[in-house]
Chimera marker file (.cmm) of the C-alpha trace (Angstrom):
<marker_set name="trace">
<marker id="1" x="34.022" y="-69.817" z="5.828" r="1" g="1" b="0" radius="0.5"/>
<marker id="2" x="35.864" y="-73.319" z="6.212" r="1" g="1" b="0" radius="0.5"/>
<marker id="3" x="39.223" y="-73.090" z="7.569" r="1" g="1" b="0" radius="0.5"/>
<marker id="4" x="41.935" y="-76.193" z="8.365" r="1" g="1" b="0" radius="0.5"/>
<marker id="5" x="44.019" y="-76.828" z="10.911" r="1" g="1" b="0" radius="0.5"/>
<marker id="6" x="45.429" y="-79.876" z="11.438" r="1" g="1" b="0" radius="0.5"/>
<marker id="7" x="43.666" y="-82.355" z="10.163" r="1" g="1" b="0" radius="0.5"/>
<marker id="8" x="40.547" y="-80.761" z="11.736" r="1" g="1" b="0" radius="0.5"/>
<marker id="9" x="37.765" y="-78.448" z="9.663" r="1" g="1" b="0" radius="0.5"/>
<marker id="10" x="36.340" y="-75.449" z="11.176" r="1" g="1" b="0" radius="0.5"/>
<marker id="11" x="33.320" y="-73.763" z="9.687" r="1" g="1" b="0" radius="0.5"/>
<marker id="12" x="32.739" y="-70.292" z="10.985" r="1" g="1" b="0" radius="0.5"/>
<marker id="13" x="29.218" y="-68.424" z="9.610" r="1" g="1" b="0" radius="0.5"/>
<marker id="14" x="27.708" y="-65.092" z="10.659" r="1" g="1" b="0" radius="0.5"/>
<marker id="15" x="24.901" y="-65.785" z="12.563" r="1" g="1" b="0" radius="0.5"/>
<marker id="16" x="23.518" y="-61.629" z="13.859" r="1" g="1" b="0" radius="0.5"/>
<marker id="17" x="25.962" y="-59.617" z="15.291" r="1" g="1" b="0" radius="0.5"/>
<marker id="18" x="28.218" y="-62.558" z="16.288" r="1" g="1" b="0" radius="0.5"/>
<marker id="19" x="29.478" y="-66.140" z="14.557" r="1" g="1" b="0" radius="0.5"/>
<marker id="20" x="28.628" y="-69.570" z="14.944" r="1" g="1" b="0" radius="0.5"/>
<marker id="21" x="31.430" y="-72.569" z="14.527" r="1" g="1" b="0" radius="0.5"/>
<marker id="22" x="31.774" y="-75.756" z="14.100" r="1" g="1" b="0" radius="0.5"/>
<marker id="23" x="33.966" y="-78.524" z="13.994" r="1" g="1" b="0" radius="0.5"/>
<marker id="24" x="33.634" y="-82.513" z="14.665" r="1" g="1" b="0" radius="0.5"/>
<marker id="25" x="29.795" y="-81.491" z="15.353" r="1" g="1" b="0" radius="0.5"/>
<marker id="26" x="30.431" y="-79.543" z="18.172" r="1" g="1" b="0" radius="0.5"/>
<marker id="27" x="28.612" y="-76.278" z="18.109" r="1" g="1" b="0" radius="0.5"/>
<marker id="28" x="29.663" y="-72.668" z="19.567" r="1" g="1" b="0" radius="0.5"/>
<marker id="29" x="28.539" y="-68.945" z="19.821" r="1" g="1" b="0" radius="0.5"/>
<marker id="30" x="31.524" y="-66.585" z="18.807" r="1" g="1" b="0" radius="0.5"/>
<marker id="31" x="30.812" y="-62.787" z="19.644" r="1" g="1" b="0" radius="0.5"/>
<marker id="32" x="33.551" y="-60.253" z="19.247" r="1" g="1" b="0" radius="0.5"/>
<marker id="33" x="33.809" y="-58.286" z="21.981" r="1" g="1" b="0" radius="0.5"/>
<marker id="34" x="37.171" y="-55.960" z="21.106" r="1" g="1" b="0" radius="0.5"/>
<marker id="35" x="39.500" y="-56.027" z="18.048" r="1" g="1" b="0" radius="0.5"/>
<marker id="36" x="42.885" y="-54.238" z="18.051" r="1" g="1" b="0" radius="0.5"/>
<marker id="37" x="43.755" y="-55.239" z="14.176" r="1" g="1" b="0" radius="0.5"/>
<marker id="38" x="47.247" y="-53.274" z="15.086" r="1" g="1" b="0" radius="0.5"/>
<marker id="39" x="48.336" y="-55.292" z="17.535" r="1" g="1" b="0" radius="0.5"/>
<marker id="40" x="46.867" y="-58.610" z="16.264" r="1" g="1" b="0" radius="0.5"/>
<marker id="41" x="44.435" y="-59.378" z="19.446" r="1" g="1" b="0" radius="0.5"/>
<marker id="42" x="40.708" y="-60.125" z="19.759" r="1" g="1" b="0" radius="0.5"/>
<marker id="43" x="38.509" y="-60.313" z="22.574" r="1" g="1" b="0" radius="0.5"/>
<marker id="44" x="35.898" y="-63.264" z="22.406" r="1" g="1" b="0" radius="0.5"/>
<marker id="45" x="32.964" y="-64.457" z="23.767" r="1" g="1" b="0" radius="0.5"/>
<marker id="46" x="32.945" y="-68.397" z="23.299" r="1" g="1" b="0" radius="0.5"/>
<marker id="47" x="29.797" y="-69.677" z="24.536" r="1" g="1" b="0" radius="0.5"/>
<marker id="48" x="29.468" y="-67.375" z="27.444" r="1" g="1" b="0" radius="0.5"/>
<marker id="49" x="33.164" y="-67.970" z="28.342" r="1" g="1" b="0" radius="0.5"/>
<marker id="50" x="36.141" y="-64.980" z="27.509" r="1" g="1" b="0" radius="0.5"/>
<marker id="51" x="38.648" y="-65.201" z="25.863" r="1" g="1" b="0" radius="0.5"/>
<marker id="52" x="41.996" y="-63.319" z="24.687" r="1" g="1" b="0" radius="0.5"/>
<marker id="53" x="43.404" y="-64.624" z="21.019" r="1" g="1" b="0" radius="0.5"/>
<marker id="54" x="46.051" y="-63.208" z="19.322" r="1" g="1" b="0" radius="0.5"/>
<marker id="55" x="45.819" y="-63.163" z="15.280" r="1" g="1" b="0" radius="0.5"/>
<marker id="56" x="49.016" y="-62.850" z="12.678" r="1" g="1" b="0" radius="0.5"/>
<marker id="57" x="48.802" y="-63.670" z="9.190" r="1" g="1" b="0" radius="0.5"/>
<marker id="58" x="50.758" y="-63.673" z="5.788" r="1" g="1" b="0" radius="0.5"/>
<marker id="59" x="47.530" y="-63.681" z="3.351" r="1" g="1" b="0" radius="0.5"/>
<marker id="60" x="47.341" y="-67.854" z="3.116" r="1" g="1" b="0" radius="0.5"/>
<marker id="61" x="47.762" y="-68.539" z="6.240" r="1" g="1" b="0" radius="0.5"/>
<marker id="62" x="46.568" y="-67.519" z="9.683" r="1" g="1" b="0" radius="0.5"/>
<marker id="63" x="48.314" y="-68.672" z="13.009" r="1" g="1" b="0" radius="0.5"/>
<marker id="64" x="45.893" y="-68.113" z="16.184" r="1" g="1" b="0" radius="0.5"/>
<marker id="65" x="47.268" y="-68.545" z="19.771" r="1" g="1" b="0" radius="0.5"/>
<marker id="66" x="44.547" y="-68.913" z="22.526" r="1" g="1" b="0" radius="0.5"/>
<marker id="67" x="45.429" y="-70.152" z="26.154" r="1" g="1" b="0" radius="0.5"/>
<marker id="68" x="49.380" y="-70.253" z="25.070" r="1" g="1" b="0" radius="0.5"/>
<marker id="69" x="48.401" y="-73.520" z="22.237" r="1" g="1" b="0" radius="0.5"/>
<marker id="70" x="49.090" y="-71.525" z="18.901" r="1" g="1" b="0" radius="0.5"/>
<marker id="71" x="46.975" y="-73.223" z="15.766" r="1" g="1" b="0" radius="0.5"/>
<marker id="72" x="48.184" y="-72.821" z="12.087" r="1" g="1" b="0" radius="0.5"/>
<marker id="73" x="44.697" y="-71.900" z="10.098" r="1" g="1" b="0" radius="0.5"/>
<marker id="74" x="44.696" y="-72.818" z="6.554" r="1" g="1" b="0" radius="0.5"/>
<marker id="75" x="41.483" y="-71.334" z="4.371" r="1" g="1" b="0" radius="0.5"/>
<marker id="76" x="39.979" y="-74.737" z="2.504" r="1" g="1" b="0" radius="0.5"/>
<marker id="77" x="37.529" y="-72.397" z="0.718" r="1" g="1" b="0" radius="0.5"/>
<marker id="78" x="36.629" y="-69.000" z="-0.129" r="1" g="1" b="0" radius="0.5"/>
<marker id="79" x="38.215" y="-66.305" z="-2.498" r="1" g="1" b="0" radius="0.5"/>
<marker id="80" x="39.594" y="-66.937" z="-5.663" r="1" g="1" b="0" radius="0.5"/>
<marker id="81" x="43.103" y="-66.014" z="-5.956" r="1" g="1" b="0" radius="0.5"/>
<marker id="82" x="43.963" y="-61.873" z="-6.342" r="1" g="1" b="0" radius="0.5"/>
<marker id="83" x="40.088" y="-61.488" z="-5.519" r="1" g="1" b="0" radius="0.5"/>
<marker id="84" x="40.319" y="-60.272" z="-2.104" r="1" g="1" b="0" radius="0.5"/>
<marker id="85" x="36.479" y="-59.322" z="-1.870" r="1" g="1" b="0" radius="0.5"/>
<marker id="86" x="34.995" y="-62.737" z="-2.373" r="1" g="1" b="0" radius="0.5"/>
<marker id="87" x="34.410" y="-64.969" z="-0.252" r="1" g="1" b="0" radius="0.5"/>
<marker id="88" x="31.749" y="-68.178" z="-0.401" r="1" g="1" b="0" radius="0.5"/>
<marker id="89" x="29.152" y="-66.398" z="-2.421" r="1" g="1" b="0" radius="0.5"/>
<marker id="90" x="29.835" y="-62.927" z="0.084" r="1" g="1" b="0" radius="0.5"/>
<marker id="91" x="31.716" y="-59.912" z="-0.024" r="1" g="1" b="0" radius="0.5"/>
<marker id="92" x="34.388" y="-59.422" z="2.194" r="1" g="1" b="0" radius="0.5"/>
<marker id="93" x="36.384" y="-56.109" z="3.773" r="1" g="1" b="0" radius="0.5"/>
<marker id="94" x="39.590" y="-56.591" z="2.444" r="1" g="1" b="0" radius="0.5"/>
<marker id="95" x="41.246" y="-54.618" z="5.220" r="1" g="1" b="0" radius="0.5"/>
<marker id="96" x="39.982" y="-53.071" z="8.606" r="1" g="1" b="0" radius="0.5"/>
<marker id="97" x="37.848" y="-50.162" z="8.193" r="1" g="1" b="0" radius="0.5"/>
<marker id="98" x="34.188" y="-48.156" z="8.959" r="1" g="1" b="0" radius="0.5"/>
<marker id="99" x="31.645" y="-48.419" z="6.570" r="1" g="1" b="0" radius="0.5"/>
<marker id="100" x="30.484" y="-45.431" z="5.236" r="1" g="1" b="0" radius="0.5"/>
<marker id="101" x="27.292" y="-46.168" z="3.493" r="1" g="1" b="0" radius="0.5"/>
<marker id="102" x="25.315" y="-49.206" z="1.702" r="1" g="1" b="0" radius="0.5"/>
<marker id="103" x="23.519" y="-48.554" z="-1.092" r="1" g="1" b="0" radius="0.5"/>
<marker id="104" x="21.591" y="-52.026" z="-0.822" r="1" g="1" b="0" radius="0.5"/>
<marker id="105" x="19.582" y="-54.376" z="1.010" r="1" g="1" b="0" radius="0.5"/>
<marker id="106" x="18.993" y="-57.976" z="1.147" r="1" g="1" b="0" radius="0.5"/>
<marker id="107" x="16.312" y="-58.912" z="-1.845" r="1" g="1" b="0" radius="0.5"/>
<marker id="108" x="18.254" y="-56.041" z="-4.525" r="1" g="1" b="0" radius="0.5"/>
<marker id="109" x="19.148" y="-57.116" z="-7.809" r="1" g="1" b="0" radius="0.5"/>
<marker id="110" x="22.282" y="-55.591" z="-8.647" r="1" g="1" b="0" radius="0.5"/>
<marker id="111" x="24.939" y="-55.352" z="-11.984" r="1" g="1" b="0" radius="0.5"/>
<marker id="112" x="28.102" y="-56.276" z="-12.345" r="1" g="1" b="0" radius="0.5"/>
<marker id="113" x="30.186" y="-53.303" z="-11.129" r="1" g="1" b="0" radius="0.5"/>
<marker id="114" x="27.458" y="-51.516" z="-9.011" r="1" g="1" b="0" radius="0.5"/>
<marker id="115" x="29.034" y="-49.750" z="-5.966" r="1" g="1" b="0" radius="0.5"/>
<marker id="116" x="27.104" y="-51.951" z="-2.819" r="1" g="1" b="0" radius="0.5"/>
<marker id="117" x="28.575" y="-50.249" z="-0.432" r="1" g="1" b="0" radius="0.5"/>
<marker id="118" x="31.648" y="-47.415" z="0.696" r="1" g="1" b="0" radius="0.5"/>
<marker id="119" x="33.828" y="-48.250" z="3.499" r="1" g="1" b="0" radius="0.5"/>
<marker id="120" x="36.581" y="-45.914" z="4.874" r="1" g="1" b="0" radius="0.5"/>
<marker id="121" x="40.308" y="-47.272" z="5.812" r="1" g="1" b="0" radius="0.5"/>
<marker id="122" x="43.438" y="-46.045" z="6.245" r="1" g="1" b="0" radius="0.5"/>
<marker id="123" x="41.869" y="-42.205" z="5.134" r="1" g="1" b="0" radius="0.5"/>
<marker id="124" x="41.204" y="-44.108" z="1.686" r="1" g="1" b="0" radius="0.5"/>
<marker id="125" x="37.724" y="-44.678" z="0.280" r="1" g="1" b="0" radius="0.5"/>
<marker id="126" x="36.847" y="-48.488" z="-0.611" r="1" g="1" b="0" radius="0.5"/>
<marker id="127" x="33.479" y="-49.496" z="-3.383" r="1" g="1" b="0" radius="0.5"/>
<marker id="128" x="32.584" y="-52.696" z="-2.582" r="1" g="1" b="0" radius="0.5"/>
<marker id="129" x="31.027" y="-53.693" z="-6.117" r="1" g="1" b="0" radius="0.5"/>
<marker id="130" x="28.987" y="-56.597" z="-7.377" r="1" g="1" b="0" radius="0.5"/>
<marker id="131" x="31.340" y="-58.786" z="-9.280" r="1" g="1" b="0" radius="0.5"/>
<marker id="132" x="29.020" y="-60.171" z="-11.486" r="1" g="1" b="0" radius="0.5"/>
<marker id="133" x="24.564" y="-59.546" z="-11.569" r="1" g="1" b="0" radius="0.5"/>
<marker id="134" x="23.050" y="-61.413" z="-8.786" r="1" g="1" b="0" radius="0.5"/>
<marker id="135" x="20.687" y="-60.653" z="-5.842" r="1" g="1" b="0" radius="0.5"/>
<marker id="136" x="21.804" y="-59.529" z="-2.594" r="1" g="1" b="0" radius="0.5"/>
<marker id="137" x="20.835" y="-61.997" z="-0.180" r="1" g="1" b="0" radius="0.5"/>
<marker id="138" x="21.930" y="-60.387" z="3.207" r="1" g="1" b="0" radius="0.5"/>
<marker id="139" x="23.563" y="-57.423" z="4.660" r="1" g="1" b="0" radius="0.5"/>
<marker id="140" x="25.767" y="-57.973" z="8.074" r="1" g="1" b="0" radius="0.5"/>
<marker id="141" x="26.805" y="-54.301" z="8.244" r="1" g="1" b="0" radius="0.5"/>
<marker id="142" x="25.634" y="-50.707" z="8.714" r="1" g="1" b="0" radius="0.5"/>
<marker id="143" x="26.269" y="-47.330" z="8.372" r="1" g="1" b="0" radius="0.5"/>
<marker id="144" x="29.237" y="-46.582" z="10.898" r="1" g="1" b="0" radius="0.5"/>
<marker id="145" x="29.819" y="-49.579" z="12.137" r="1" g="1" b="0" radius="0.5"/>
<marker id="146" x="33.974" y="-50.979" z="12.079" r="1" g="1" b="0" radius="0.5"/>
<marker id="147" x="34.926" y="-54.062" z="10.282" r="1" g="1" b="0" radius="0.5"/>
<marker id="148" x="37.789" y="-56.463" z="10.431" r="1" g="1" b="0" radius="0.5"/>
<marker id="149" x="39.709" y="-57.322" z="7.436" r="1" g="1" b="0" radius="0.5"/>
<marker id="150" x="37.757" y="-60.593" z="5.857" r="1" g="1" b="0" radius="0.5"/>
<marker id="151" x="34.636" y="-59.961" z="7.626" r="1" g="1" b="0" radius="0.5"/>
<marker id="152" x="31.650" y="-61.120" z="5.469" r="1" g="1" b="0" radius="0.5"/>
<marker id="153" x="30.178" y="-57.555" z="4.512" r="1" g="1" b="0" radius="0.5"/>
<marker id="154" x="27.299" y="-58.879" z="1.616" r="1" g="1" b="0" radius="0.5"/>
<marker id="155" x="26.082" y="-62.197" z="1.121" r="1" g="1" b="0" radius="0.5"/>
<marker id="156" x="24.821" y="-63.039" z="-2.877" r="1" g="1" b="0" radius="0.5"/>
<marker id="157" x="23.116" y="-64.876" z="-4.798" r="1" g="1" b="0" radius="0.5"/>
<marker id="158" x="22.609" y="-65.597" z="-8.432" r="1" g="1" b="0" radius="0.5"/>
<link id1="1" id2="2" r="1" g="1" b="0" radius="0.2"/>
<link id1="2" id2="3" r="1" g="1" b="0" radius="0.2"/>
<link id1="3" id2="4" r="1" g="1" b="0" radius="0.2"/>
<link id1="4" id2="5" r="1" g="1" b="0" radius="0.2"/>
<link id1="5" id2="6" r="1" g="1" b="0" radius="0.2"/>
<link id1="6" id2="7" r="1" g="1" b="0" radius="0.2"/>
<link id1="7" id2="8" r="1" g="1" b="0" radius="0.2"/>
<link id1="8" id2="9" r="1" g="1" b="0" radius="0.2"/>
<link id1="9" id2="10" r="1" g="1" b="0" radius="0.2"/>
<link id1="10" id2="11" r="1" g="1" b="0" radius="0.2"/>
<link id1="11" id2="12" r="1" g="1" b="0" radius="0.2"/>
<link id1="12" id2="13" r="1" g="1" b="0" radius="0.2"/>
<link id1="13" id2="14" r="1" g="1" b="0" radius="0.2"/>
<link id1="14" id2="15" r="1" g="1" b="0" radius="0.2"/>
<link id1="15" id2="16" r="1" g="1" b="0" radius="0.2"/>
<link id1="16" id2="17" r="1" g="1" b="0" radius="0.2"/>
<link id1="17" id2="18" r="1" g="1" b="0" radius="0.2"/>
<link id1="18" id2="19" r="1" g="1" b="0" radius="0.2"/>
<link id1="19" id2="20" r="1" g="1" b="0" radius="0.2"/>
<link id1="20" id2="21" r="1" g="1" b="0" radius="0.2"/>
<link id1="21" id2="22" r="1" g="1" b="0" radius="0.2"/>
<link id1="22" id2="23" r="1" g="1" b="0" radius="0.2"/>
<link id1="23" id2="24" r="1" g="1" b="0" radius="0.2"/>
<link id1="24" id2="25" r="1" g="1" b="0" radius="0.2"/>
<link id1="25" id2="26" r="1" g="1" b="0" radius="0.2"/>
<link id1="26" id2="27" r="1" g="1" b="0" radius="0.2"/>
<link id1="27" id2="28" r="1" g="1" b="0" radius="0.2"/>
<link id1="28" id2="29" r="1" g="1" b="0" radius="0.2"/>
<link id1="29" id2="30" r="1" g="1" b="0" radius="0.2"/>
<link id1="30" id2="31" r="1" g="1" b="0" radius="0.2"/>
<link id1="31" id2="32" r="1" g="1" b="0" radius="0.2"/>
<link id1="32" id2="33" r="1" g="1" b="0" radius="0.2"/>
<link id1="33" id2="34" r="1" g="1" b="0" radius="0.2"/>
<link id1="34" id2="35" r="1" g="1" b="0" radius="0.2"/>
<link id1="35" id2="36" r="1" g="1" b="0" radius="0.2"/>
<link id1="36" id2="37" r="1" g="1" b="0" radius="0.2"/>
<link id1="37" id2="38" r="1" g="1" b="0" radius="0.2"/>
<link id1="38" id2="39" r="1" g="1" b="0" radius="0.2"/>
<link id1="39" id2="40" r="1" g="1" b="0" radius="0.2"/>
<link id1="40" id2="41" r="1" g="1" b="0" radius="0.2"/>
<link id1="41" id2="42" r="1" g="1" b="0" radius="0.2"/>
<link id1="42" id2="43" r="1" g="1" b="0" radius="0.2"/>
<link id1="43" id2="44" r="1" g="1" b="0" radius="0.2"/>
<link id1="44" id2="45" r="1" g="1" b="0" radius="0.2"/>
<link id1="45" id2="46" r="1" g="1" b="0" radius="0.2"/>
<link id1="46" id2="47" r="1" g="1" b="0" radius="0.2"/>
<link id1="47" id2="48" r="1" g="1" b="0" radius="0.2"/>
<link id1="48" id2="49" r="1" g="1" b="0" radius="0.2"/>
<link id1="49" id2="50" r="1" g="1" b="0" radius="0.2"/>
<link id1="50" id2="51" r="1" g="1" b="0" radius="0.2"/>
<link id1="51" id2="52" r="1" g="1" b="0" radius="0.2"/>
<link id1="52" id2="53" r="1" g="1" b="0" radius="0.2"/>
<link id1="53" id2="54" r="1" g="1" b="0" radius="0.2"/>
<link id1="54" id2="55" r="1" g="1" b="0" radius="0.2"/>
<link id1="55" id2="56" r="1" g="1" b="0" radius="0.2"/>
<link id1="56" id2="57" r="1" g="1" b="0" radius="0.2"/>
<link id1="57" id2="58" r="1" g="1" b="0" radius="0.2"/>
<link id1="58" id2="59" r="1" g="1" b="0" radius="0.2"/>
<link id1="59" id2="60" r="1" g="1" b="0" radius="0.2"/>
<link id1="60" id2="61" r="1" g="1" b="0" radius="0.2"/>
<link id1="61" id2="62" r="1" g="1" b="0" radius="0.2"/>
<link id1="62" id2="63" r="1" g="1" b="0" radius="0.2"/>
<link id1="63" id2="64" r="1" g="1" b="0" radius="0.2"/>
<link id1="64" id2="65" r="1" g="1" b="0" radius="0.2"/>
<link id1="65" id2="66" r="1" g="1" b="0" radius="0.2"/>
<link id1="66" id2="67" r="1" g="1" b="0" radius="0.2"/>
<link id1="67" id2="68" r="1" g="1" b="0" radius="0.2"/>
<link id1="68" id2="69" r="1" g="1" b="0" radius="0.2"/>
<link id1="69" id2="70" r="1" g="1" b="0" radius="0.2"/>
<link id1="70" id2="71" r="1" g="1" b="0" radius="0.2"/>
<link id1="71" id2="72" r="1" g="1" b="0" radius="0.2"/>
<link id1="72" id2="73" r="1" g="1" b="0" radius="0.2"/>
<link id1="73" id2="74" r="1" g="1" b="0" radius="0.2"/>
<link id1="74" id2="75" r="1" g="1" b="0" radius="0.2"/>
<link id1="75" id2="76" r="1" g="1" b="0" radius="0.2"/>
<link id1="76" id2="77" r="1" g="1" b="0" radius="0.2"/>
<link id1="77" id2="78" r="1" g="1" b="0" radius="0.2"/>
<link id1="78" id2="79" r="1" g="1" b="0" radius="0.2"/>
<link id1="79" id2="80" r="1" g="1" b="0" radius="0.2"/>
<link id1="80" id2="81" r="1" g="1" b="0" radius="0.2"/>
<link id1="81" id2="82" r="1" g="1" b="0" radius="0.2"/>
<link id1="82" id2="83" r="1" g="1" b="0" radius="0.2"/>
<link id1="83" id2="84" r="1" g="1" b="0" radius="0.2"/>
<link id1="84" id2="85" r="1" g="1" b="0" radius="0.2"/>
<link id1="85" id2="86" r="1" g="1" b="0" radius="0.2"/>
<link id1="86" id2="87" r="1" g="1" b="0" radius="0.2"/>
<link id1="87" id2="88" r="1" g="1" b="0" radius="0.2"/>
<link id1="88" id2="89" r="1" g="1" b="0" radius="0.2"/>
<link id1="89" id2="90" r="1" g="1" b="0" radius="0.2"/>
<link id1="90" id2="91" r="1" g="1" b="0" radius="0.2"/>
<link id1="91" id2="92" r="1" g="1" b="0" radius="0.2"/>
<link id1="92" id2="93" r="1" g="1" b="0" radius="0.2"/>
<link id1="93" id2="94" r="1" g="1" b="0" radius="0.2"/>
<link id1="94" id2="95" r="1" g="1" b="0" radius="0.2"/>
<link id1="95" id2="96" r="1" g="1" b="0" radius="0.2"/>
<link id1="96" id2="97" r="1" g="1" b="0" radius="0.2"/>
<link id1="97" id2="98" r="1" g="1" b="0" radius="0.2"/>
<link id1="98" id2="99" r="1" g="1" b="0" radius="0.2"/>
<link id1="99" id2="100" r="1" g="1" b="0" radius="0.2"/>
<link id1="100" id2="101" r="1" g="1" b="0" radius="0.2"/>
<link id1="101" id2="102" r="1" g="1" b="0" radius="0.2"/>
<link id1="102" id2="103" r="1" g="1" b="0" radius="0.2"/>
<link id1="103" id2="104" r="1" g="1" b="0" radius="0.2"/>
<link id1="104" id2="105" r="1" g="1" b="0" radius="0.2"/>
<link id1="105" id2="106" r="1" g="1" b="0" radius="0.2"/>
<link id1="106" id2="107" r="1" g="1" b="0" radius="0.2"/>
<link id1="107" id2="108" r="1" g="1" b="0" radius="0.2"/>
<link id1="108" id2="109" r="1" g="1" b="0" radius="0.2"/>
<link id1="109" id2="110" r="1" g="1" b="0" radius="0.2"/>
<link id1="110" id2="111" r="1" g="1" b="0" radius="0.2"/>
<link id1="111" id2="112" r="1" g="1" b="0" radius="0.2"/>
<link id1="112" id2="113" r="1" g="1" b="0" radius="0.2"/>
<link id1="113" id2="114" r="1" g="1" b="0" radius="0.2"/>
<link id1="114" id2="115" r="1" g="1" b="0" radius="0.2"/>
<link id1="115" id2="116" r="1" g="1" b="0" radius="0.2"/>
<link id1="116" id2="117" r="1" g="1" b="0" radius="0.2"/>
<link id1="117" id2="118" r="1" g="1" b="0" radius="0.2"/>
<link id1="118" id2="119" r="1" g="1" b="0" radius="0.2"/>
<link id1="119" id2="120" r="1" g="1" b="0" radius="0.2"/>
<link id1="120" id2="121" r="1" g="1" b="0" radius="0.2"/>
<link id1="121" id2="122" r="1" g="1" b="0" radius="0.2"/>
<link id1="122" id2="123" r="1" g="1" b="0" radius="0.2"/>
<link id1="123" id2="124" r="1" g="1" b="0" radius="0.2"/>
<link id1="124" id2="125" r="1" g="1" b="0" radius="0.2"/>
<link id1="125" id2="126" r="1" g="1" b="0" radius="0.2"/>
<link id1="126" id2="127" r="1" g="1" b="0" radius="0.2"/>
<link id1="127" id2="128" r="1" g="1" b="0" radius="0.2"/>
<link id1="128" id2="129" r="1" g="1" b="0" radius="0.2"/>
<link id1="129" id2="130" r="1" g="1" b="0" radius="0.2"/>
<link id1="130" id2="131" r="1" g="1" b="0" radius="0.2"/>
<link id1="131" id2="132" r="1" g="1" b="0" radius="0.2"/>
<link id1="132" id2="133" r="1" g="1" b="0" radius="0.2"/>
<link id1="133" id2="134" r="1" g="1" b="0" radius="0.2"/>
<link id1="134" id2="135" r="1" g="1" b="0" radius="0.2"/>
<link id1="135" id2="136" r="1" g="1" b="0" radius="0.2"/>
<link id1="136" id2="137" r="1" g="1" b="0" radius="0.2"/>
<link id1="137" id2="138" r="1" g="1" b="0" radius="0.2"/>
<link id1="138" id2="139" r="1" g="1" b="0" radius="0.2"/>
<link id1="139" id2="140" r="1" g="1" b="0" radius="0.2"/>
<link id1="140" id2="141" r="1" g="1" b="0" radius="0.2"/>
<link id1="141" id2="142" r="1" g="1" b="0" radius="0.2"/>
<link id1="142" id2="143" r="1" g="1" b="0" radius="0.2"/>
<link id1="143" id2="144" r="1" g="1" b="0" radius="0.2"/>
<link id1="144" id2="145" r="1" g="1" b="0" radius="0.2"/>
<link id1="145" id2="146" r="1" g="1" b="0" radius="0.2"/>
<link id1="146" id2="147" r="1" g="1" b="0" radius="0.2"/>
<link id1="147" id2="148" r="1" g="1" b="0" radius="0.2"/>
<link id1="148" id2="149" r="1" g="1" b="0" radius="0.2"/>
<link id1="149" id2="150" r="1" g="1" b="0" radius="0.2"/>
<link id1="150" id2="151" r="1" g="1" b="0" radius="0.2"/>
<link id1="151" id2="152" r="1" g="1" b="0" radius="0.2"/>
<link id1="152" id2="153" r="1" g="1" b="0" radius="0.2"/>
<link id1="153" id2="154" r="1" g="1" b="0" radius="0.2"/>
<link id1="154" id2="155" r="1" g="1" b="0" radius="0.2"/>
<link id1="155" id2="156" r="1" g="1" b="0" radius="0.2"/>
<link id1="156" id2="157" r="1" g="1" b="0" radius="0.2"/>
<link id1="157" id2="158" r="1" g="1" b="0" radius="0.2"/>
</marker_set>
């Protein structure tokens, strides 16, 4: 995922359980430690050292505040407009949630419209489904585990 800010690009790719960023060529380790989606904060791990950052968001835009210096995020690729499952070739949550169940693993071919996985939010049930055929390349979640909204769920390929 490339996001702006500034005049500055950050990339930010799943690497495990935790994230790897970069910007100007400078390289770090992101693990989540805690995420309170209600209240806007996460607990990080950035390169061994943690920190507290507090999230808020209207759907373009994302404003981040660590150490009191608030950034203004700005996604610079990623879903198509009114596809809020998309993202860079993966499949996002497109809210907080468990997941339930996948029904896939990295190497499947799947259709257009074939449930890849249930997740569970807000006491509704979600179907993450292949928007068009294509192969799944990787799978960053399990059973029971709890996602954040925009968290790369399914990575595919054509």
């Amino acid at each position: 995922m490339k996001i702006t800010f500034d005049s500055q690009t950050l990339e930010i790719n799943p690497s495990g359980d935790n994230y790897i960023a970069s910007v100007n060529g400078k390289i770090a380790s992101i693990q989540i430690l805690r995420a309170d989606a209600l209240r806007g904060r996460m607990d990080l791990l950035i390169d061994g050292k943690r920190v507290a950052a507090y999230v808020s968001s209207d759907m373009a835009k994302r404003w981040v505040t660590i150490n009191g210096h608030t950034l203004m995020l700005t996604k610079t690729s990623g879903a198509k407009q009114g596809v809020r499952h998309e993202h860079a070739g993966g499949l996002i949550a497109p809210m907080p949630g468990q997941v339930r169940g996948v029904s896939v693993s990295a190497g499947d071919v799947v259709k257009k419209g074939q449930t890849l996985l249930m997740m569970e939010a807000m006491k509704m049930e979600i179907r993450i489904q292949a928007l068009k055929d294509g192969k799944v390349k990787a799978v960053y979640v399990a059973q029971g585990q709890t996602v954040e909204r925009e968290q790369i769920l399914i990575e595919m390929e054509e």
